[in-house]
C-alpha positions in Angstrom: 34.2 32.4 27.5 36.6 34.5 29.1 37.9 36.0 26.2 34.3 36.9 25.3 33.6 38.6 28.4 36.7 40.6 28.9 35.4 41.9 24.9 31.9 42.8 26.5 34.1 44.6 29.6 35.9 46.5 26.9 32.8 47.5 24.7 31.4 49.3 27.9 34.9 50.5 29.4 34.6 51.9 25.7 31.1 53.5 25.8 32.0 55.4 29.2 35.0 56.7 28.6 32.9 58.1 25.6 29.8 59.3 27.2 32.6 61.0 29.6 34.3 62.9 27.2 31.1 64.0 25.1 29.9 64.7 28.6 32.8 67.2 28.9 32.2 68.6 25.9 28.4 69.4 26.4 29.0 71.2 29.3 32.0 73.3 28.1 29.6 74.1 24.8 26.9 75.4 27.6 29.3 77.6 29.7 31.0 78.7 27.3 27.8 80.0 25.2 26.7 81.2 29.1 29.8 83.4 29.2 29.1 85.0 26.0 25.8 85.4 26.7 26.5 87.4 30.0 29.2 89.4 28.6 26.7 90.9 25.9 25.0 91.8 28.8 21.5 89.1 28.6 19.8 88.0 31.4 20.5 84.7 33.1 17.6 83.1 31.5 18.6 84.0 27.7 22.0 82.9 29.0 20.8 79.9 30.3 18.3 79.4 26.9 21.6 79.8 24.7 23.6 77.4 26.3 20.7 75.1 26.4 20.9 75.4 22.8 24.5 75.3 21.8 25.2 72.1 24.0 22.0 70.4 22.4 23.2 71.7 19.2 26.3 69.9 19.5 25.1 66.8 20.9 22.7 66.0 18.2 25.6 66.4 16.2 27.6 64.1 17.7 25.1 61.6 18.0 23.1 61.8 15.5 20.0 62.3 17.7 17.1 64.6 17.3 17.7 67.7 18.9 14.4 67.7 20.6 15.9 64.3 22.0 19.3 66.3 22.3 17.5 69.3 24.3 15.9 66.9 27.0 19.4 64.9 28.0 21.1 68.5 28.1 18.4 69.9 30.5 18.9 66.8 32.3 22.2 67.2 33.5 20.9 70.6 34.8 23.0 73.0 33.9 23.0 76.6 35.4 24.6 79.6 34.6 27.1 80.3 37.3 
């Protein structure tokens, strides 16, 4: 029984550590497309609106999840242009 739960520990130890670094990624994919964005000059909406985008983009990717799907998580972590 032990054994078994020190696998279930390791399976979620597992899954954070993931959902942590695609975390990291996500966000890097939004300010970095927010940087652009700003340096061509846009407003902070179409900044905000491409990094939106480019992070949900990437996500679905990753996951394999519709972007719709991908769009909603990525507007939860609620981003802003900075």
């Amino acid at each position: 029984m032990i054994l078994r739960a020190e696998n279930v520990y390791d399976d979620i130890f597992e899954k954070l550590i993931l959902d942590l670094a695609s975390k990291e990624m996500v966000e890097e994919a939004y300010f970095e497309t927010v940087t652009e964005a700003l340096a061509r000059n846009e407003s902070l909406l179409t900044a905000h609106k491409e990094g939106v985008t480019a992070a949900a983009m990437l996500l679905a990717a990753m996951t394999g999840t519709e972007e719709d799907d991908a769009r909603k998580e990525v507007v939860a972590l609620d981003l802003r242009p900075q």
